[in-house]
ZAMARGU-4260 file (C-alpha; in steps of 0.2 Angstrom, whole numbers, plus 5000, padded with zeros to 4 digits):
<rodrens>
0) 4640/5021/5056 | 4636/5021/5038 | 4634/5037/5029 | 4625/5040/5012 | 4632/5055/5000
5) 4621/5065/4990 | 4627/5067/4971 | 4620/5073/4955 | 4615/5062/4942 | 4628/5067/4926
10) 4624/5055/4915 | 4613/5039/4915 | 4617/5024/4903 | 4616/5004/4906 | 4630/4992/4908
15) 4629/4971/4906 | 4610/4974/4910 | 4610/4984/4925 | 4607/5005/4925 | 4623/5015/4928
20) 4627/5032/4931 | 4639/5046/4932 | 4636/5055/4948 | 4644/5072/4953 | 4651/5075/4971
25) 4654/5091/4971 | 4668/5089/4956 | 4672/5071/4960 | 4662/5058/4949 | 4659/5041/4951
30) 4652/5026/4944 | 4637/5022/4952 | 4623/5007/4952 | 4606/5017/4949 | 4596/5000/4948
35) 4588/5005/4965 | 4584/5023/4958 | 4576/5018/4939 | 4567/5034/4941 | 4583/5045/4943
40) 4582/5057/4928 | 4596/5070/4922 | 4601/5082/4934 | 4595/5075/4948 | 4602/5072/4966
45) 4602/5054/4972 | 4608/5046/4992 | 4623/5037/4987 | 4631/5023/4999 | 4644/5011/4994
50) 4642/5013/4976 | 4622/5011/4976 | 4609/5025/4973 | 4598/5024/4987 | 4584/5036/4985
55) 4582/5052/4972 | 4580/5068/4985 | 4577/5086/4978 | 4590/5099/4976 | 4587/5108/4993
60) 4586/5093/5002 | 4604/5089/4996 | 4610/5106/4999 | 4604/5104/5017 | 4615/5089/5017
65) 4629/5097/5011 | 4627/5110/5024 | 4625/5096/5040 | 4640/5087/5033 | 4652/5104/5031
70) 4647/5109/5050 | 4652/5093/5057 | 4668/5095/5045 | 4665/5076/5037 | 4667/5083/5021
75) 4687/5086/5023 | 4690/5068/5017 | 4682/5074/5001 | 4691/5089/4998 | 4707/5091/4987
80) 4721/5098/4998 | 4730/5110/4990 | 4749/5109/4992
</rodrens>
């Protein structure tokens, strides 16, 4: 099954010719390819799979995400455990 994440956009900037971004998971960032996504702006949410922005969603739809993914407790592998 693949699985797309939604993150927010953190920062935008272009690497050897290709649009980069810095995109937020809830406290975790990544490096992510926006190249798919040119539209992206600042602040926004994008569908994040294997290190590709998919598709730019709205706030509320990623919050529903969020939600989906905590009741079906997937988002465990993405939470610190404190020790």
């Amino acid at each position: 099954m693949c699985l797309g994440i939604p993150g927010k956009v953190v920062e935008i900037y272009e690497e050897h010719d290709m649009l980069m971004g810095k995109v937020d998971f809830g406290g975790v960032s990544k490096r992510v390819c926006l190249a798919h996504t040119s539209d992206v702006e600042l602040g926004q949410y994008v569908i994040v799979h294997v290190g590709f922005a998919l598709q730019v969603i709205d706030e509320e739809e990623a919050q529903q995400v969020f939600a989906f993914l905590e009741s079906m407790n997937e988002l465990d592998e993405f939470k610190v455990e404190e020790t």
